[in-house]
Residue, then its C-alpha position, 0 to 999 in steps of 0.5 A: x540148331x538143326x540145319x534147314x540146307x545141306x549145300x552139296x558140292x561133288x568134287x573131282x580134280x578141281x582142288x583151285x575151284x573148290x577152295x574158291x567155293x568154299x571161300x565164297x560160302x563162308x565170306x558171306x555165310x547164308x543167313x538160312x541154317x546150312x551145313x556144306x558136304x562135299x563128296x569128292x569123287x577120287x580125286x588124284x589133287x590135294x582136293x581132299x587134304x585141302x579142305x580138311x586143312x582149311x574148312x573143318x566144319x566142312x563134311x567130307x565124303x572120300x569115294x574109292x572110285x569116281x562114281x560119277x555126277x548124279x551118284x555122288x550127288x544121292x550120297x550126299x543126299x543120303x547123308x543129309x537130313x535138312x529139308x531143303x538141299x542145294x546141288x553146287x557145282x565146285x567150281x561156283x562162287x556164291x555172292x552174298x545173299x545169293x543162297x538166301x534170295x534162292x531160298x525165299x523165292x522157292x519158299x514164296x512160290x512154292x515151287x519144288x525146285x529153283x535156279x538161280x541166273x548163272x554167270x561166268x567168270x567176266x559176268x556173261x549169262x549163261x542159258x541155264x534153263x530150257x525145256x524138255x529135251x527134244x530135237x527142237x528143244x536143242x536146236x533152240x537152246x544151241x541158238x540161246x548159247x550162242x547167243x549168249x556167247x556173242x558180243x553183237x549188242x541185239x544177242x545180248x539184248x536178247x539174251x537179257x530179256x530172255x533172263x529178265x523174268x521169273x518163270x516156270x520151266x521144265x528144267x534148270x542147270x545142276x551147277x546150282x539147283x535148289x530142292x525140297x527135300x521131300x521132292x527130290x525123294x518124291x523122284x527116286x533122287x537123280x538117275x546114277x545111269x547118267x555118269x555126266x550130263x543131263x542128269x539135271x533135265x532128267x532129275x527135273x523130269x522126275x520131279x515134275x511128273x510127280x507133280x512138283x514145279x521148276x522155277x528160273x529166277x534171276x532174283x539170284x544170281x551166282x558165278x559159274x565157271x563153266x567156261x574152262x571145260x566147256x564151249x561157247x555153246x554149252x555142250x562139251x563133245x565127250x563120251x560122257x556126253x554123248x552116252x547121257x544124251x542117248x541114256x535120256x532119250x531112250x528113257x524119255x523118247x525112245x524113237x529119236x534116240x534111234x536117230x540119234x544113235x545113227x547120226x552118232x555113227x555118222x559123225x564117228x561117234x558110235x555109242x555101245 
């Protein structure tokens, strides 16, 4: 039967991870006809050797070199053909159902693109969507990440009701994004000049300005453990990080990211 989802997870170094994602997808297989890709991106642990060994139905993608998020993600993309794609980070964990009630909200609403609500490891939510990335746009999702990360009972009052209800947003995370197959071609697929970071805001950017819909639903929901390489807020201070950031604004506002750029070099951050 001709698969209607390719999962695709991309995979550097997180063998522990990985394994565990994999395990959850296949406890409790998707309803929906699916094949799983990974793209392992250079891995220097036995990422590769392990899947080969315990999930041979698992397509496996070796890179020479780490390509990078978005770039490893379009091979993936490039190697498979079902009408609707998931991008899953490697260190995710899919309860049951969780893929088919993603995939049923997407195909109720009609929308081009979906996430899930997303939660760590202890069941914390994660502030998973926003809007257009701007300096006001930041500010607030800095203060929803932090709330989120607060045991104070109104932030996660808060932080509940923010996630209560299905709605259309400019963007959701990469860790897990649903997407029509048509759409994701529609928008050139994800921009390789981002190596890490807001590859995900900028990938649904391009999908709205070709007309096509984002949607949070919290209808589903799936376990992203994010907390071991970032912070409480959500943002990791990197190179990677910082290049991505500057990338997206000269791409999409070109005046704050001259701003941007001379704060970096205030705080001892200078990007090339």
């Amino acid at each position: 039967m001709t698969a209607r989802l390719d999962i695709i997870i991309v995979n550097h170094n997180t063998s522990a991870d990985l394994q565990a994602c994999l395990a959850s997808l296949h406890t409790a297989p998707p309803a929906v006809n699916h094949r799983i890709s990974v793209v392992d991106n250079a891995s220097a642990d036995d990422s590769v050797a392990a899947v080969t060994a315990r999930w041979p139905a698992v397509d496996i993608v070796t890179m020479d070199e780490n390509v990078g998020f978005a770039a490893a993600n379009n091979i993936g993309i490039r190697r498979t053909s079902a009408p609707l794609i998931l991008l899953l980070n490697s260190d995710t964990m899919v309860p049951e159902a969780a893929v088919d009630r993603l995939v049923a909200r997407l195909d109720t609403t009609g929308a081009s693109a979906a996430g899930p609500r997303l939660v760590d490891a202890s069941g914390r939510p994660e502030i998973s969507f926003g809007s257009m990335l701007s300096p006001w746009a930041e500010a607030r999702q800095l203060v929803r990440g932090r709330l989120a990360a607060s045991r104070a009972s109104w932030a996660r009052r808060c932080v509940a009701n923010l996630l209560a209800n299905e709605r259309e947003v400019d963007w959701v995370s990469g860790a897990c994004l649903l997407v029509r197959r048509d759409a994701a071609v529609a928008a050139g697929l994800l921009d390789e000049r981002y190596f890490m970071y807001e590859e995900d805001v900028d990938f649904c950017a391009a999908i709205r300005s070709q007309g096509g819909r984002v949607l949070f639903t919290p209808a589903a929901e799936v376990t992203h453990l994010r907390g071991r390489s970032f912070g409480a807020t959500g943002r990791a201070v990197s190179p990677d990080y910082d290049r991505s950031h500057v990338r997206f604004y000269e791409k999409h506002a070109p005046r704050w990211a001259r701003l941007l750029r001379a704060w970096l070099r205030i705080r001892g951050r200078a990007i090339p």
